[in-house]
N, C-alpha and C positions, 0 to 999 in steps of 0.2 A: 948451761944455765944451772945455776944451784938448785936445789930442792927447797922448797917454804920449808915443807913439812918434817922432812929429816937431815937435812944439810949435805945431801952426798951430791957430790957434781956431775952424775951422769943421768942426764936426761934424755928424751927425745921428744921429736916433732909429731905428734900426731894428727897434726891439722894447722894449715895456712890459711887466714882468709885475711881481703882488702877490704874496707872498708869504704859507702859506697862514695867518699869523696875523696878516695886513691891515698889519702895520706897517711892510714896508721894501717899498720898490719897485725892481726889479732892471731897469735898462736896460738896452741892450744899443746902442752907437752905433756910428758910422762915420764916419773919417777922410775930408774930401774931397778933402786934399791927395795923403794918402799910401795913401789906402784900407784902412787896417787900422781890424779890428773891438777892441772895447773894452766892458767892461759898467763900470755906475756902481751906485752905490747910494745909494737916501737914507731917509733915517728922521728923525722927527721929535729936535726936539732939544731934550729937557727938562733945565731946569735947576735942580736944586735949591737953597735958599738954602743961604749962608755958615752955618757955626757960629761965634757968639760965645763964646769960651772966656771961664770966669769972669777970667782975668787981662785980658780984654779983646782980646785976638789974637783973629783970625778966623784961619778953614781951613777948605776946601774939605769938604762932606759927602762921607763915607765908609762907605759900603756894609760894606765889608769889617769896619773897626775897630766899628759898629753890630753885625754879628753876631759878630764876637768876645767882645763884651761880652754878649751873651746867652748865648755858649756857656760862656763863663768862670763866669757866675749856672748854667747850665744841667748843670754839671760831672756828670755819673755819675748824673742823672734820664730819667726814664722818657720823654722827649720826643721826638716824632719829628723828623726834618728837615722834613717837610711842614710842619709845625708853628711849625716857626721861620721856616723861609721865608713863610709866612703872613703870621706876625709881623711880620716884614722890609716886606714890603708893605703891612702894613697902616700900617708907619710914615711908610713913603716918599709914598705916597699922600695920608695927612693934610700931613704938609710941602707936596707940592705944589698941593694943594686951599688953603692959607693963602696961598699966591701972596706970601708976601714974600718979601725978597732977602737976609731975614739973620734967622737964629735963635738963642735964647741956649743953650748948651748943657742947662743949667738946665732947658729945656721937653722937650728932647730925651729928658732921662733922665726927665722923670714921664711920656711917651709909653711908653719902655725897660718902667716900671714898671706901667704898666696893663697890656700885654700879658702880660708876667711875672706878674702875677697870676692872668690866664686862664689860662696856657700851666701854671706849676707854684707853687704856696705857697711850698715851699722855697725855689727861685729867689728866686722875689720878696722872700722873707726876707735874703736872702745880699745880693742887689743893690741893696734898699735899703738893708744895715747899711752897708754900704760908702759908698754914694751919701749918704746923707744922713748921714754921719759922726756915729755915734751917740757919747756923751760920757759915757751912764755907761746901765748894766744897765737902769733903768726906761724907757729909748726903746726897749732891744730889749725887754722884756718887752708895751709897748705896742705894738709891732706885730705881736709875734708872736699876742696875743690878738686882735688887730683882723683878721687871717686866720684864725683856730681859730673851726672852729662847733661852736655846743655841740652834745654827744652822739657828738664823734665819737673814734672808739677813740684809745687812746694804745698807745708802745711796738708798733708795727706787726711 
């Protein structure tokens, strides 16, 4: 490891430690030039795949614009942030369990939509009229029955 402080490349180790949730490992080195101490750190480096946008562009997976778009479906529902962070993960997780290097956005949002279904009805209703760009009243009417079980109240 180089030196910050005077750019010579012989360093050493003089302390290991884990971190207490095992993922980053905090070194602590020293300069054998210059003698000054330095810590490093390292953590595993996951990569999630490309999103293929339906225009065919690719961009970098986005954490942030993923949870916007649930919060957007998620507007003024009873849903907790645990809940969505969950969600969040449970997305990221299957992406990187698939180990490919490019996804079509397209899978991305029926991922979006399976969670949105556990997480709230409504959501899911909201997120798919939008996502699957309904063309006339009997698409939203079939989805909204394909979530309604029967018996249960109306007008809440």
């Amino acid at each position: 490891m180089k030196c910050p402080f005077c750019g010579a490349a012989e360093t050493t180790v003089a302390d290991t430690r884990i971190n207490d949730d095992g993922d980053i490992v905090r070194r602590r080195r020293r300069c054998l030039s210059c003698d000054k101490r330095f810590s490093t750190y390292e953590r595993a480096e996951i990569r999630l795949p490309q999103v293929v946008k339906k225009n065919g562009s690719r961009v970098d997976f986005d954490r942030d614009k993923l949870a916007a778009s649930l919060w957007l479906a998620l507007r003024k529902r009873p849903v907790t942030v645990e809940g969505v962070d969950a969600a969040l993960a449970r997305i990221e997780e299957k992406l990187l369990v698939l180990g490919e290097r490019e996804i079509p956005s397209e899978k991305i949002g029926e991922m979006v939509m399976r969670e949105l279904k556990k997480l709230d009805k409504v959501a899911y209703v909201r997120f798919a009229s939008v996502y699957r760009n309904f063309e006339d009243v009997d698409e939203f009417s079939d989805l909204v029955r394909e979530v309604s079980r029967p018996g249960q109240r109306r007008g809440r």
